[in-house]
C-alpha positions in Angstrom: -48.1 -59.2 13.9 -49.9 -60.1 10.8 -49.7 -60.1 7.2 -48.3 -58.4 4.8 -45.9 -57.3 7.9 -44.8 -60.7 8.1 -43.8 -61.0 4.5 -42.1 -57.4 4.8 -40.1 -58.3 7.7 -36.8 -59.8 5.9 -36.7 -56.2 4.1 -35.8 -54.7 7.6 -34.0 -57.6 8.5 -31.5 -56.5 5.9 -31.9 -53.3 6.4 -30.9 -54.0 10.6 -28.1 -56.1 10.0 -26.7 -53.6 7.7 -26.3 -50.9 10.5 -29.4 -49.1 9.9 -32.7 -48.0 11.3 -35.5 -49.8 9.9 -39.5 -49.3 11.1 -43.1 -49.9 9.5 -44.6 -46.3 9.5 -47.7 -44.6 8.3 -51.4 -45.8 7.3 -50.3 -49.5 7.6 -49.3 -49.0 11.5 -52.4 -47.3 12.2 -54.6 -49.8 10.0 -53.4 -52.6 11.9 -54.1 -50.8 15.3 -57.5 -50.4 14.4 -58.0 -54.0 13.1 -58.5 -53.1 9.8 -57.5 -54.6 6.6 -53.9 -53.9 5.4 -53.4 -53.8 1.5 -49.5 -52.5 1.8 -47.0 -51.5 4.4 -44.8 -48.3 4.0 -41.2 -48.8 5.4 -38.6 -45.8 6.9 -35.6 -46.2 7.4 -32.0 -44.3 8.8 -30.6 -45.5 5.2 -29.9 -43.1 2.6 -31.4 -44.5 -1.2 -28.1 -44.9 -2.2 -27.4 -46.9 1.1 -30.9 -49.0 0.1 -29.7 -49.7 -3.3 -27.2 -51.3 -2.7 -28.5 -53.6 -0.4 -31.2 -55.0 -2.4 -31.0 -56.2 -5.7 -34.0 -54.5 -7.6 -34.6 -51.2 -6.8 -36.6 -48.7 -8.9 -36.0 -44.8 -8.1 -40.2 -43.5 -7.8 -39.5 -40.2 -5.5 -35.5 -40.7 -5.4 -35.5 -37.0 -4.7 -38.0 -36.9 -1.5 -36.2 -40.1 -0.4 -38.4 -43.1 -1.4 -36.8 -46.1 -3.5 -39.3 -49.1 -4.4 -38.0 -52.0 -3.4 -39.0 -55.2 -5.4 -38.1 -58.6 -3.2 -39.5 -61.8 -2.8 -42.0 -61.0 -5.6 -43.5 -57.8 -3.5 -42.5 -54.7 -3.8 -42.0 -52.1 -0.6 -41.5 -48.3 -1.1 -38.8 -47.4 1.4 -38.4 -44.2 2.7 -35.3 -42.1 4.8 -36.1 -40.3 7.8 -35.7 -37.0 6.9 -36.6 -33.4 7.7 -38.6 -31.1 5.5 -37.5 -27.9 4.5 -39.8 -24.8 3.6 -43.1 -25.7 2.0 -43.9 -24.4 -1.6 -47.8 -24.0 -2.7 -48.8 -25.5 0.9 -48.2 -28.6 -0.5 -44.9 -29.6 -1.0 -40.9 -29.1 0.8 -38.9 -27.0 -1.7 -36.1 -29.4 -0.1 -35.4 -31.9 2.1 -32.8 -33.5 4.4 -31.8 -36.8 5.5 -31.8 -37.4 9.0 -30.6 -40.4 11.4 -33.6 -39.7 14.1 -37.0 -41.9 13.3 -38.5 -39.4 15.8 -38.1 -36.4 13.6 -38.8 -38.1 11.0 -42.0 -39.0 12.5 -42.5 -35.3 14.1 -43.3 -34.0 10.5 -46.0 -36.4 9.5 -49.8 -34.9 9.7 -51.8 -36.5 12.3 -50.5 -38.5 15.6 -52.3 -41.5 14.9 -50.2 -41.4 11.3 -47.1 -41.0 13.6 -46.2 -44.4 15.2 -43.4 -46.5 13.9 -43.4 -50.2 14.3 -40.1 -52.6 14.3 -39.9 -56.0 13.1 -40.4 -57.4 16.5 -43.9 -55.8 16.3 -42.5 -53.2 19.1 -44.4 -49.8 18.8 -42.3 -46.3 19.0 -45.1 -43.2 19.6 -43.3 -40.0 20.4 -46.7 -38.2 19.9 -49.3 -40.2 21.6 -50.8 -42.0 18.5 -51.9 -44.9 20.2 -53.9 -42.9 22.8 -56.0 -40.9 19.9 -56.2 -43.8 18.3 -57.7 -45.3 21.1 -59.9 -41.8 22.5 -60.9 -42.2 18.4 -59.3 -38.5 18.2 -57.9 -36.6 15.0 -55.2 -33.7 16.1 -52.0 -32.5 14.5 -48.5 -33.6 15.1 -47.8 -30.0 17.2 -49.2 -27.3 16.0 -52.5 -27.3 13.5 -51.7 -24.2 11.6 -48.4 -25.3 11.2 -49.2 -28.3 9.6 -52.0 -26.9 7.3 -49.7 -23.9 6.5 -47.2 -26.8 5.4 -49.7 -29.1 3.7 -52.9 -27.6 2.8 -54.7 -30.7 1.6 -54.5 -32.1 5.2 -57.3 -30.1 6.3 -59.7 -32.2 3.9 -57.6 -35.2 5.2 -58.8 -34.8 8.7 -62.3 -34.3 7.5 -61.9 -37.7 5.4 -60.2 -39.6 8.5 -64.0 -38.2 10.5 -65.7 -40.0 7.6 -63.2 -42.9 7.2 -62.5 -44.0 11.2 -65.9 -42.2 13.1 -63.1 -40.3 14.8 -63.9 -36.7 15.8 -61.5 -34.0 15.2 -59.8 -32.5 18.4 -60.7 -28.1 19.2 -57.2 -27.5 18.1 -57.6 -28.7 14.7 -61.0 -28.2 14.4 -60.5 -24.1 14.9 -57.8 -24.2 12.0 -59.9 -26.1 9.3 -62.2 -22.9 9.6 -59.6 -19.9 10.5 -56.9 -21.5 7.3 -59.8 -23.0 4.8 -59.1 -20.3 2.5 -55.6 -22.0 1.8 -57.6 -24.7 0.1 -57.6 -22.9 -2.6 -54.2 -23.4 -3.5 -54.4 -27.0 -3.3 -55.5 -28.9 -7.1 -58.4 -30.0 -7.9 -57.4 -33.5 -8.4 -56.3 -33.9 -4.7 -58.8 -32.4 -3.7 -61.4 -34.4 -5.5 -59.2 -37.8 -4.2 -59.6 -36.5 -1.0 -63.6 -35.6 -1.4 -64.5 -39.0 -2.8 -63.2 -40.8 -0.2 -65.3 -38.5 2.1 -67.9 -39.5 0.7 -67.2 -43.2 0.6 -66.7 -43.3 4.1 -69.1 -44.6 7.1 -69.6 -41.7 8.6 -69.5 -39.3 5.6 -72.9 -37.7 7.6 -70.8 -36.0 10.2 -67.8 -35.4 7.7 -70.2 -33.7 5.8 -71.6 -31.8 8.7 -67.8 -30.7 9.9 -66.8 -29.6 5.7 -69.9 -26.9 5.7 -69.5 -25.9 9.3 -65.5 -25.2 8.6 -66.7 -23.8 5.3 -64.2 -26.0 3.7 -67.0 -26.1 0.9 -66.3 -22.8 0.0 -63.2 -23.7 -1.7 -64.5 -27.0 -3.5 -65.7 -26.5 -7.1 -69.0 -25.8 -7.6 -70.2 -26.0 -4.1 -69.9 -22.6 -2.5 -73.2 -21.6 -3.0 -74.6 -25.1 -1.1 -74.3 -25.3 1.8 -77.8 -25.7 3.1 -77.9 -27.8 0.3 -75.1 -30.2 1.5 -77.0 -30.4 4.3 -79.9 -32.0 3.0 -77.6 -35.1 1.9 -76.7 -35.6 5.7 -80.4 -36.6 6.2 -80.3 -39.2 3.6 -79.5 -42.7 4.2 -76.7 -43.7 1.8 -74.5 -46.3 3.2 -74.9 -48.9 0.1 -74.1 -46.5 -2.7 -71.6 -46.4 -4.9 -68.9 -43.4 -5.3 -70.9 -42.4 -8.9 -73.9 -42.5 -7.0 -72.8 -40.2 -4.4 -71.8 -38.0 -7.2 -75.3 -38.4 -8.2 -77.0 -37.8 -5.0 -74.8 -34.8 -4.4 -75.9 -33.0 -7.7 -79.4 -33.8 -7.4 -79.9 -32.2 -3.7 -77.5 -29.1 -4.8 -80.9 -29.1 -7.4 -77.9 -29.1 -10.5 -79.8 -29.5 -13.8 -78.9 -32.0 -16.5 -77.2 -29.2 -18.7 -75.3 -28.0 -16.3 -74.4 -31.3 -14.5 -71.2 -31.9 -17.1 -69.6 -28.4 -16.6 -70.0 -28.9 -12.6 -68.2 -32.3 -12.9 -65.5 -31.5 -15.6 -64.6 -28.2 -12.8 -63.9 -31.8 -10.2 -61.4 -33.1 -13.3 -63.4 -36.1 -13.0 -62.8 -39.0 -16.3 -64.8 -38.0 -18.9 -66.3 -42.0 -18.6 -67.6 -41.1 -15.3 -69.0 -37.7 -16.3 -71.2 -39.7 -18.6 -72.1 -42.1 -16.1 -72.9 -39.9 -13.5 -75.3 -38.0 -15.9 -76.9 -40.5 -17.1 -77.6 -41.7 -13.7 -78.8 -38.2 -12.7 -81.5 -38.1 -15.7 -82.7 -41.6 -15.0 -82.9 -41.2 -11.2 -84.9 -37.5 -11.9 -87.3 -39.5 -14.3 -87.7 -42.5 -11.8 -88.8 -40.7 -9.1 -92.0 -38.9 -11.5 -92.7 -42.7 -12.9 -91.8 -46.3 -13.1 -89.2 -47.5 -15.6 -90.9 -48.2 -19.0 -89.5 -50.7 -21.0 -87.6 -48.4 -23.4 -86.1 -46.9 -20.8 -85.1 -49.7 -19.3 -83.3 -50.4 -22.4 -81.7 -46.9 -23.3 -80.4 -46.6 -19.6 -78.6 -50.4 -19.3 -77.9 -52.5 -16.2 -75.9 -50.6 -14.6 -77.9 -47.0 -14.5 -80.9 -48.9 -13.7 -79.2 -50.1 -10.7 -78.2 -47.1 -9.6 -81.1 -45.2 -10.5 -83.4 -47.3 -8.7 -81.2 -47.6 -5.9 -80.9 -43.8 -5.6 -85.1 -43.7 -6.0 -85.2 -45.6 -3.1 -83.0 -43.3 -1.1 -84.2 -40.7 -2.0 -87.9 -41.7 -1.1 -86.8 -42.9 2.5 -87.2 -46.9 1.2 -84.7 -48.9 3.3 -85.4 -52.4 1.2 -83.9 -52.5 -2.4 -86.2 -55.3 -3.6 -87.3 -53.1 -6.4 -83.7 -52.7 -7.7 -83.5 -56.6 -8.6 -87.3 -56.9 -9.7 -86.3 -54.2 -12.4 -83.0 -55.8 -13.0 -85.3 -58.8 -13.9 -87.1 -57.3 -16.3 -84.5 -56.0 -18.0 -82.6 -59.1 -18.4 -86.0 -60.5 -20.5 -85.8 -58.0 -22.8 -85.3 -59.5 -26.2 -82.6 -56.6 -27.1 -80.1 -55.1 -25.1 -78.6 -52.6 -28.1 -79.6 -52.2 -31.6 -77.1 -53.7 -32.7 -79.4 -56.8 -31.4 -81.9 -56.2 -34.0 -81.7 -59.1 -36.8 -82.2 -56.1 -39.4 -79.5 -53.3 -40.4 -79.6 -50.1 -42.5 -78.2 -52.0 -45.1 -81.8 -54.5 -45.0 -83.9 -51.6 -44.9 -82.2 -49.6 -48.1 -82.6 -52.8 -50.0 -86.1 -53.8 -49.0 -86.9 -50.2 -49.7 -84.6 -49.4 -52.7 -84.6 -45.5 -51.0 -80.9 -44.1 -50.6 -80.1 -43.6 -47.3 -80.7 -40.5 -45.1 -82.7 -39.6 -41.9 -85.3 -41.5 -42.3 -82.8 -45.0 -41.6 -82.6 -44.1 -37.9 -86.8 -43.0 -37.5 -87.3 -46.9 -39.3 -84.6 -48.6 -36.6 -86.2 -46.3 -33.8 -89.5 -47.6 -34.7 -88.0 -51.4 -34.9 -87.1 -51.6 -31.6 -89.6 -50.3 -29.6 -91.8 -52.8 -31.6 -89.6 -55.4 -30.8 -89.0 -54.4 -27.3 -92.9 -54.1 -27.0 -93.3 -57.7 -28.5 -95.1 -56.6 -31.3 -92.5 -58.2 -33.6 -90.4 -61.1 -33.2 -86.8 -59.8 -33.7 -86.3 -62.3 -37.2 -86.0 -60.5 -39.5 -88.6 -61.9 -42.2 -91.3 -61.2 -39.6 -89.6 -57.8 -39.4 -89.6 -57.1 -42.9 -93.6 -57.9 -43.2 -94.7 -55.8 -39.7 -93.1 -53.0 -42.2 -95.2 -53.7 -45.1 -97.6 -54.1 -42.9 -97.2 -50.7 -41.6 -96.8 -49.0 -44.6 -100.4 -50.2 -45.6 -102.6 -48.8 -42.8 
């Protein structure tokens, strides 16, 4: 047993020597089966919250009614959950009730996938009523019992299998497989926001090629926003290359192989409820990546796109044109970093300077002037001082 299980183990210490049931469950299990990196543990236990409150000092009450009481000790903080059963579901998504239960193997019977089901005690002693550890190690996705049951119960855990493919290279077992395409329509019912959680890390993942491949061929697309007229278009990302981009710039790549336009790309991405902040990135990346692969940068662009869309611009250029080395990205970064302005506010001139060296009120013609200013500057055809400024525009004015 490692970390943070080892810092979590006094919590089911106490939990143990108070008469109760006390296991590591979930993702965090799993995780540390598969050698991967642990960032939290989840904890179930045969004690009621009111049982857990009282054993432990601070306690704040995050999903009280579902069970789960945060528990804050020894400066970390553990969301503990009792076993319990789950009554009928509501809007495929969620128990109208539940009950609290004694048994950590029902408990563990209405979890999603098998290799989500195993509990492990503080002794680092694994309990796997379901046969976790054996699709974990086959690198199989199937249901805790019955698929349809599951999906009929929790919707979104159809595009949770389909993330797990992308996540772990697992494949998904027939069983399951035949239900993502015979219930997809009950993705519908599911919100956007979990759905888009669930789609990003998709597309995050290592193998999001074959996830991909398994969302169109269950035509789990068909109830995504935006995408059910795509699907041979979705297929063209699968032949791309993408393992060093960013989660924008999969955005990015998505909309620019489903051929989305730069008008309509901000409807398309406000349907996924995505921040307005990202919408603007991911446009901007779209219009710079579309005018990238007609030219090189010039060096206003450069400057109107900044760092960060040049990176992923280029970046996605590269892709796109079947370039594996990104040398380009940094030689283009480079540039950039010389230019002698970064935003206008740079310039060593203002409205203010112009309308006095002018004596003109202000009006449209203040932004042509600044326009004018810095791609002279950015050109090196003036110093940006703003004497030297102030003559270029005589100078200007004369020819």
């Amino acid at each position: 047993m490692k970390e943070p299980f080892l810092s979590a183990v006094p919590v089911l210490k106490i939990l143990e020597d108070a008469g109760f049931q006390a296991y590591f469950v979930g993702g965090s299990v799993r995780d540390y089966l598969l050698g991967k990196q642990i960032s939290d543990v989840d904890i179930a236990t045969s004690a009621t919250p009111d049982e857990v409150k009282t054993l432990f000092k601070k306690t704040i009450d995050i999903g009280i009614e579902h069970g789960t009481v945060l528990v804050l000790h020894n400066q970390n903080s553990y969301e503990i959950t009792t076993f319990r059963t789950e009554g009928e579901y509501q809007d495929y998504r969620r128990p109208k009730e539940v009950a609290f239960i004694r048994s950590l193997t029902e408990d563990l019977k209405r979890r999603d996938f098998t290799m989500n089901a195993i509990a492990m005690d503080l002794n680092g002693n694994l309990i796997d009523p379901f046969g976790g550890q054996n699709d974990i190690h086959n690198k199989l996705i199937q249901t805790v019992g019955l698929a349809k049951e599951r999906f009929h119960e929790d919707a979104l855990r159809m595009l949770r299998a389909v993330r797990f493919a992308s996540q772990l290279s697992f494949q998904i077992d027939t069983e399951t497989l035949m239900a993502l395409s015979n219930l997809n329509q009950l993705l519908s019912k599911i919100a956007v926001e979990r759905k888009r959680a669930e789609f990003e890390k998709l597309l995050m993942g290592k193998n999001r090629k074959n996830a991909l491949k398994i969302l169109v061929d269950a035509n789990l697309h068909l109830f995504l926003p935006g995408l059910e007229k795509y699907k041979k278009d979705i297929m063209k990302v699968i032949e791309v290359p993408c393992e060093r981009l960013s989660r924008k710039e999969m955005w990015c790549l998505l909309l620019y192989y489903i051929e989305v336009n730069d008008a309509d790309a901000e409807p398309f991405l406000r349907e996924w409820r995505l921040p307005l902040k990202d919408i603007k990135d991911i446009r901007d990346c779209l219009y710079f990546t579309r005018q990238r692969l007609e030219q090189n940068w010039s060096i206003y662009q450069l400057y109107i796109a900044g760092y960060d869309t040049i990176q992923s611009a280029e970046k996605l250029t590269l892709v796109i044109n079947g370039i594996q080395k990104m040398d380009s990205v940094e030689q283009w970064l480079d540039v950039y970093k010389r230019l002698p302005i970064k935003t206008r506010s740079d310039l060593d001139v203002t409205g203010s300077d112009l309308i006095e060296w002018s004596g003109k009120t202000g009006g449209p013609w203040l932004k042509q002037v600044l326009l004018q200013i810095e791609k002279a500057v950015l050109e090196g055809n003036v110093a940006n001082e703003k004497q030297k400024i102030k003559e270029w525009l005589k100078q200007c004015s004369q020819k």
